[in-house]
MOPAC internal coordinates of N, CA, C and O (Angstrom, degrees):
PM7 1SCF
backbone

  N    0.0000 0     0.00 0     0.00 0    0    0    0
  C    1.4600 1     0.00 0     0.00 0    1    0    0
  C    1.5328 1   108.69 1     0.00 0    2    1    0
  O    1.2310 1   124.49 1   -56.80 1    3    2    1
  N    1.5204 1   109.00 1   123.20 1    3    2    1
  C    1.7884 1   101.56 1   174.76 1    5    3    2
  C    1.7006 1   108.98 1   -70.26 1    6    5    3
  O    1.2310 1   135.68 1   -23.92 1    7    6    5
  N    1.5420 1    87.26 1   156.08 1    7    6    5
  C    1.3047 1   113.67 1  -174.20 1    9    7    6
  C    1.5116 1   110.34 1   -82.02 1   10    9    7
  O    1.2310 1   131.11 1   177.05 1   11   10    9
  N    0.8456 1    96.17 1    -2.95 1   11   10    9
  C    2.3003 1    91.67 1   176.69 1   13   11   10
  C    1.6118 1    82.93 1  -134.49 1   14   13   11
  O    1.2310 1   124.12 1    -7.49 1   15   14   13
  N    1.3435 1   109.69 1   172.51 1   15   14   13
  C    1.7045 1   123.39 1   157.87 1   17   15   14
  C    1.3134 1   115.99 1  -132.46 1   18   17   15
  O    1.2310 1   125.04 1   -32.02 1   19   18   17
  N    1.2131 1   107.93 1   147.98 1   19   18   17
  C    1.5596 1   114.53 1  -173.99 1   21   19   18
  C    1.3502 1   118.45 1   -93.79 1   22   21   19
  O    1.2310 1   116.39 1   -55.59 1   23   22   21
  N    1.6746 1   124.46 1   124.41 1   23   22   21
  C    1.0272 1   125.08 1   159.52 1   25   23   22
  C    1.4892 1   120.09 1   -98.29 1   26   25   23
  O    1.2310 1   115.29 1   -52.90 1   27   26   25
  N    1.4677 1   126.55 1   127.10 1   27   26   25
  C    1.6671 1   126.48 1  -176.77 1   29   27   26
  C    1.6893 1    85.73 1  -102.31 1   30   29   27
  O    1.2310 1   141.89 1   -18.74 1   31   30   29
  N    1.6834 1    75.11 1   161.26 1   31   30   29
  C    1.5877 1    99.97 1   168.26 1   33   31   30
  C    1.3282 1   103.26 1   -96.83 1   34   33   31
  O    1.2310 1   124.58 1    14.36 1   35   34   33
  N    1.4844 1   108.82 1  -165.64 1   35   34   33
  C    1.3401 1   111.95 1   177.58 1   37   35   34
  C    1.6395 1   120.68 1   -93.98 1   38   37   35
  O    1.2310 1   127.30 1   150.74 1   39   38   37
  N    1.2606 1   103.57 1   -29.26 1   39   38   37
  C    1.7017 1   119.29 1   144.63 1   41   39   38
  C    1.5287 1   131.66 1   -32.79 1   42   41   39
  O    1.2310 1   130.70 1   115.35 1   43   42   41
  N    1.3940 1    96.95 1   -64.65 1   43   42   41
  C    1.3973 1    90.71 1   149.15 1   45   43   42
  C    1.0908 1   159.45 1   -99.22 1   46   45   43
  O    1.2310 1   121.79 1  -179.39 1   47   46   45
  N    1.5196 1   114.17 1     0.61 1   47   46   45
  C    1.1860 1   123.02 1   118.53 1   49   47   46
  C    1.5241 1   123.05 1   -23.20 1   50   49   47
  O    1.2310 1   107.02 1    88.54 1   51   50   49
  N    1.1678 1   141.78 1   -91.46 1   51   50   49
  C    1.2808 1   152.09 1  -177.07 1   53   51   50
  C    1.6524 1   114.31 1   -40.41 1   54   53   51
  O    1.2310 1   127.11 1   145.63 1   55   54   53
  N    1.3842 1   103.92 1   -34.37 1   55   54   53
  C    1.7962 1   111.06 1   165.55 1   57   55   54
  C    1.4815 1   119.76 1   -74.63 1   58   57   55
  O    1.2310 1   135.18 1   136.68 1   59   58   57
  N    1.4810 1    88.24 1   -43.32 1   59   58   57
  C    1.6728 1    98.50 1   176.23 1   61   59   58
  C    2.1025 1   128.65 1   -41.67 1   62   61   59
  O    1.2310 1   139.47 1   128.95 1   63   62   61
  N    1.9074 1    79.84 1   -51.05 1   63   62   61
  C    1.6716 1    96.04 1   174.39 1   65   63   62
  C    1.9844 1   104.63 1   -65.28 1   66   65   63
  O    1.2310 1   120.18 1   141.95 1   67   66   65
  N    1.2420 1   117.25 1   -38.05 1   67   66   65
  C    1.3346 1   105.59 1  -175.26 1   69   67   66
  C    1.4941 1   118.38 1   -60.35 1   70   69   67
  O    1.2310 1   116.44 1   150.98 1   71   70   69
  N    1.6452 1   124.38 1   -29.02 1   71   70   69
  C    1.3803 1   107.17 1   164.13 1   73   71   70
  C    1.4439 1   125.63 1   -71.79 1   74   73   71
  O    1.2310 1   140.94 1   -12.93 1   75   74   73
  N    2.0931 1    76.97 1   167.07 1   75   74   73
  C    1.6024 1    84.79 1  -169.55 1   77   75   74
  C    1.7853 1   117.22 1   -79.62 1   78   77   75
  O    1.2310 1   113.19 1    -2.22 1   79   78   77
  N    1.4066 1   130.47 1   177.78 1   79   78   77
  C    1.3289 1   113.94 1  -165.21 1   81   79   78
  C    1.5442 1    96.73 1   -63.36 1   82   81   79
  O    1.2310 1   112.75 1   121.99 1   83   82   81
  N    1.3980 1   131.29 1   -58.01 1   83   82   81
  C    0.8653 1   117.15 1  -156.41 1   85   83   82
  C    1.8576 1   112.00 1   -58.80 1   86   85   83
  O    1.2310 1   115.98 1   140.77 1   87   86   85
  N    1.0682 1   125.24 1   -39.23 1   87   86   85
  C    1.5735 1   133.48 1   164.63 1   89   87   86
  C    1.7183 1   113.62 1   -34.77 1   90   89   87
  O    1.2310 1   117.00 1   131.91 1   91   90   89
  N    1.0313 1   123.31 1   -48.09 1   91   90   89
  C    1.5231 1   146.72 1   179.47 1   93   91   90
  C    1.7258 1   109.19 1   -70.08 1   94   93   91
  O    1.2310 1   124.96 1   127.45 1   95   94   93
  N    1.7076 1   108.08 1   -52.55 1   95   94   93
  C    1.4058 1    84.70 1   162.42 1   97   95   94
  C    1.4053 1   136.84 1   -79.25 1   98   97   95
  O    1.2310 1   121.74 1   161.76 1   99   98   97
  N    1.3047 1   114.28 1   -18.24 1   99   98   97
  C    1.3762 1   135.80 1   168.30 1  101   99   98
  C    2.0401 1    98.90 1   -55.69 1  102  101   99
  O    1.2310 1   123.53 1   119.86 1  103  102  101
  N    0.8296 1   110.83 1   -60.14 1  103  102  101
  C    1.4667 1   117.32 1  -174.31 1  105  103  102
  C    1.6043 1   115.42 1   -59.59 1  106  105  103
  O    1.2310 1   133.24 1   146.54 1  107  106  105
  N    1.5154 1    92.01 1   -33.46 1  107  106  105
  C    1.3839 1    98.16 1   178.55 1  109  107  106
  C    1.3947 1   120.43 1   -60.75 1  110  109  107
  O    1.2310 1   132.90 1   126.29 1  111  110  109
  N    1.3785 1    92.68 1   -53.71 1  111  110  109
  C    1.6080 1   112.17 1  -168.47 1  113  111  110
  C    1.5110 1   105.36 1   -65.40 1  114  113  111
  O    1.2310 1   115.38 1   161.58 1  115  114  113
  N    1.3727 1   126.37 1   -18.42 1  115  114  113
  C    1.7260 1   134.85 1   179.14 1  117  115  114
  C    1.5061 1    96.92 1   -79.46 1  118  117  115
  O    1.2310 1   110.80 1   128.06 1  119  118  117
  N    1.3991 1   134.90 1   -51.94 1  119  118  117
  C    1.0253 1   126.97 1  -170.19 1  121  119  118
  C    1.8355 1   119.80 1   -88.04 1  122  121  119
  O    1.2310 1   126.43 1   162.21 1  123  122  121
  N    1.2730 1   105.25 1   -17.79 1  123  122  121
  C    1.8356 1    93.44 1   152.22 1  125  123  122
  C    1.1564 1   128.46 1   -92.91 1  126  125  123
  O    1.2310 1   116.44 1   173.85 1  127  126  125
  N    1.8673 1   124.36 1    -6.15 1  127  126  125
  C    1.3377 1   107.68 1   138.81 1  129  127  126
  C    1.7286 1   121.96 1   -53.25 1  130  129  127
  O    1.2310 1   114.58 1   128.55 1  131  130  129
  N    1.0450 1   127.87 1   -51.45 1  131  130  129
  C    1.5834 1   132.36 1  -175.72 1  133  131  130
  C    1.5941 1    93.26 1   -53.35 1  134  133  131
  O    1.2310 1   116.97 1   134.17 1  135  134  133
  N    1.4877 1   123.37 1   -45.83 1  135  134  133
  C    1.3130 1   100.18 1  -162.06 1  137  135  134
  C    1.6586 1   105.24 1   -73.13 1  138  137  135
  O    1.2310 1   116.85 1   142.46 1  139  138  137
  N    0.9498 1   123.59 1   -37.54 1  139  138  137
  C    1.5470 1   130.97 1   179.60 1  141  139  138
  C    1.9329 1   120.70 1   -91.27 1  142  141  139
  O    1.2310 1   138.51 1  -149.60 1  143  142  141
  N    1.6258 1    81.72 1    30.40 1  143  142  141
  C    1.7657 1   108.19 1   165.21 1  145  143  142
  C    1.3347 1   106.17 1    26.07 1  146  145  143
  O    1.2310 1   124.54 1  -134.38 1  147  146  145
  N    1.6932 1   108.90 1    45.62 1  147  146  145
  C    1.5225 1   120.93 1   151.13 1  149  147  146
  C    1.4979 1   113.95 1   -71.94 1  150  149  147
  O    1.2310 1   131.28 1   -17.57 1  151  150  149
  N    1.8369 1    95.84 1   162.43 1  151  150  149
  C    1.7167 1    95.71 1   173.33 1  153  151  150
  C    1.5720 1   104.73 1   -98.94 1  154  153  151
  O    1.2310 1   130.65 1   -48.86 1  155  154  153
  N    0.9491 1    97.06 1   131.14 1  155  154  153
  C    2.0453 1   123.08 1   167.85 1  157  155  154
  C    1.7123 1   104.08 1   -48.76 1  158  157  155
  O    1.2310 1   130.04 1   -59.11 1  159  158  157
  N    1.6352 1    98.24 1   120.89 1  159  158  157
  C    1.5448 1    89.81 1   150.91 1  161  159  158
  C    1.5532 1   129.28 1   -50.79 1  162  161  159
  O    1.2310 1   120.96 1   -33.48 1  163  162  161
  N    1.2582 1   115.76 1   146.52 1  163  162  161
  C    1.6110 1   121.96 1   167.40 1  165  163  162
  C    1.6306 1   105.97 1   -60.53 1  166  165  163
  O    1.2310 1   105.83 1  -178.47 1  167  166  165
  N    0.9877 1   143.88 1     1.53 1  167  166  165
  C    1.3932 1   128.91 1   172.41 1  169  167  166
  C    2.0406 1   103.70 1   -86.68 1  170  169  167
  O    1.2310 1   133.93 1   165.91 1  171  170  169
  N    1.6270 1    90.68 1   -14.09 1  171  170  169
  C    1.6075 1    85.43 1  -167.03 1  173  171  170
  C    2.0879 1   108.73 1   -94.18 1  174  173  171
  O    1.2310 1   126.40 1  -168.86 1  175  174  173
  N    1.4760 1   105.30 1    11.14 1  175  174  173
  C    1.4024 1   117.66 1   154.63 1  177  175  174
  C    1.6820 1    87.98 1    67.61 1  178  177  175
  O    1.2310 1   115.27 1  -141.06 1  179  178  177
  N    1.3397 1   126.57 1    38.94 1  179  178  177
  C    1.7947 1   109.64 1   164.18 1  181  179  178
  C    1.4400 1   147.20 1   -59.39 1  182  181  179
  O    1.2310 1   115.29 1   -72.92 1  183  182  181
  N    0.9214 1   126.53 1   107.08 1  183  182  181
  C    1.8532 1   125.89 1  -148.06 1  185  183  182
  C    1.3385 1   121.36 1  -152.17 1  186  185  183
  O    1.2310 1   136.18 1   -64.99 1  187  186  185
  N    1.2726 1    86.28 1   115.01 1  187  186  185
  C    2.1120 1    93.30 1   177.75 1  189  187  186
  C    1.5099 1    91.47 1   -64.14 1  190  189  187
  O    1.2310 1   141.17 1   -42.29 1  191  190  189
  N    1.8658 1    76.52 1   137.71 1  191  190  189
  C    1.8122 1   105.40 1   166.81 1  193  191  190
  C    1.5026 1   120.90 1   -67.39 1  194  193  191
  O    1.2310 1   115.71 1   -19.11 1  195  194  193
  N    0.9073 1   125.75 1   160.89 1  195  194  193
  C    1.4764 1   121.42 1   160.18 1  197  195  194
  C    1.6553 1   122.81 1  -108.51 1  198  197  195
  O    1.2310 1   120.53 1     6.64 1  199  198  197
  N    1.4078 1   116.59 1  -173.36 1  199  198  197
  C    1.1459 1   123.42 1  -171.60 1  201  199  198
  C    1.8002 1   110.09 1    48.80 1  202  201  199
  O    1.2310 1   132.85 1    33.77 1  203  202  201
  N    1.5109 1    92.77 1  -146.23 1  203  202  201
  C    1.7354 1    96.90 1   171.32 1  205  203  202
  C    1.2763 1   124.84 1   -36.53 1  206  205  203
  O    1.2310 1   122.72 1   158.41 1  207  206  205
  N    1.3848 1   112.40 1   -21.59 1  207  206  205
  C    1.9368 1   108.63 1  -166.22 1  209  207  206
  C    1.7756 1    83.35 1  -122.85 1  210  209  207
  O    1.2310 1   120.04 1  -112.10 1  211  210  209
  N    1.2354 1   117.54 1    67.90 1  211  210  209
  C    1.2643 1   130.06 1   170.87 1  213  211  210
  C    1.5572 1   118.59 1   -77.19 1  214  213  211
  O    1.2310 1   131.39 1   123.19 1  215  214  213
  N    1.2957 1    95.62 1   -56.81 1  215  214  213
  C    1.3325 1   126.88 1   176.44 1  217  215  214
  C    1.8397 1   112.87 1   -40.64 1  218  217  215
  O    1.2310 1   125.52 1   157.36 1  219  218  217
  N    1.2990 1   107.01 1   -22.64 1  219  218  217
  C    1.6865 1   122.53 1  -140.75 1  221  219  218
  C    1.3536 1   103.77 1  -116.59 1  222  221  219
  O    1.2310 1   126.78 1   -23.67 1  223  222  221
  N    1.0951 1   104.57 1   156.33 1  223  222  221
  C    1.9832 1   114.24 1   156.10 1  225  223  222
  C    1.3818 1   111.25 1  -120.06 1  226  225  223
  O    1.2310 1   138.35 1    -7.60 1  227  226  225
  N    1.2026 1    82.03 1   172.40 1  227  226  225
  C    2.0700 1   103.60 1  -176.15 1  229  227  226
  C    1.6896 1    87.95 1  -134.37 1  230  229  227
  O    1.2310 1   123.87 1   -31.52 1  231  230  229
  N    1.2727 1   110.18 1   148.48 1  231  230  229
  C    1.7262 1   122.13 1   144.10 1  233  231  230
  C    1.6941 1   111.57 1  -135.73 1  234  233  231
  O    1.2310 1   116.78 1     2.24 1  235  234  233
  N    1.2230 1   123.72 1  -177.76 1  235  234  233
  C    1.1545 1   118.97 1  -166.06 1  237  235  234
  C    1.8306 1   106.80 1  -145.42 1  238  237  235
  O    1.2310 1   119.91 1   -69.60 1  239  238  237
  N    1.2524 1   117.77 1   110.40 1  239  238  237
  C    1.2205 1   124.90 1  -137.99 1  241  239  238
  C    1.6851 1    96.84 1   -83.04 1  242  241  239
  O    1.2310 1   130.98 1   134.68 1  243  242  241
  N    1.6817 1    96.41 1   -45.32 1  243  242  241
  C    1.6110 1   122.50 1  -161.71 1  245  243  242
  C    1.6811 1    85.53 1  -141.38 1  246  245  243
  O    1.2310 1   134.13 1    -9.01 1  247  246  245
  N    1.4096 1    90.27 1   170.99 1  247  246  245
  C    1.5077 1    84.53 1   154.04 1  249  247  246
  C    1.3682 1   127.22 1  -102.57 1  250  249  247
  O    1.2310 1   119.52 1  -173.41 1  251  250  249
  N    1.4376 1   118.52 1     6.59 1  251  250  249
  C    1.5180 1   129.09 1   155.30 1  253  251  250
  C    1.2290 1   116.58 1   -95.39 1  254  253  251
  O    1.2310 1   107.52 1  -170.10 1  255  254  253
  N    1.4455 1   140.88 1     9.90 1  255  254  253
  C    0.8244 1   128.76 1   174.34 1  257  255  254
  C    1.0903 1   129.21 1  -137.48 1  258  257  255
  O    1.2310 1   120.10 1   180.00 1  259  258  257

């Protein structure tokens, strides 16, 4: 069982359905590491934000996505 749970918006929701399968499992598999507060490969670029979104991270799945 992951250790955080995910709430989507409806945004992403709606982005979510536009990838392709293979995009979706790729995405998938990035976001149940995060939920089970694994560490990210270095290909996936993980990095506290700065300023206002201090608090936060970014990773980078694709580079479109």
């Amino acid at each position: 069982m992951p250790k955080y749970n995910l709430e989507t918006s409806r945004r992403f929701e709606k982005q979510y359905k536009k990838l392709s399968s293979n995009d979706k499992k790729v995405a998938k598999e990035v976001i149940m590491k995060l939920l089970d507060d694994k560490i990210l490969e270095s290909k996936y670029k993980d990095h506290k934000l700065k300023g206002e979104y201090k608090d936060f991270r970014e990773c980078h799945i694709k580079p479109d996505l």
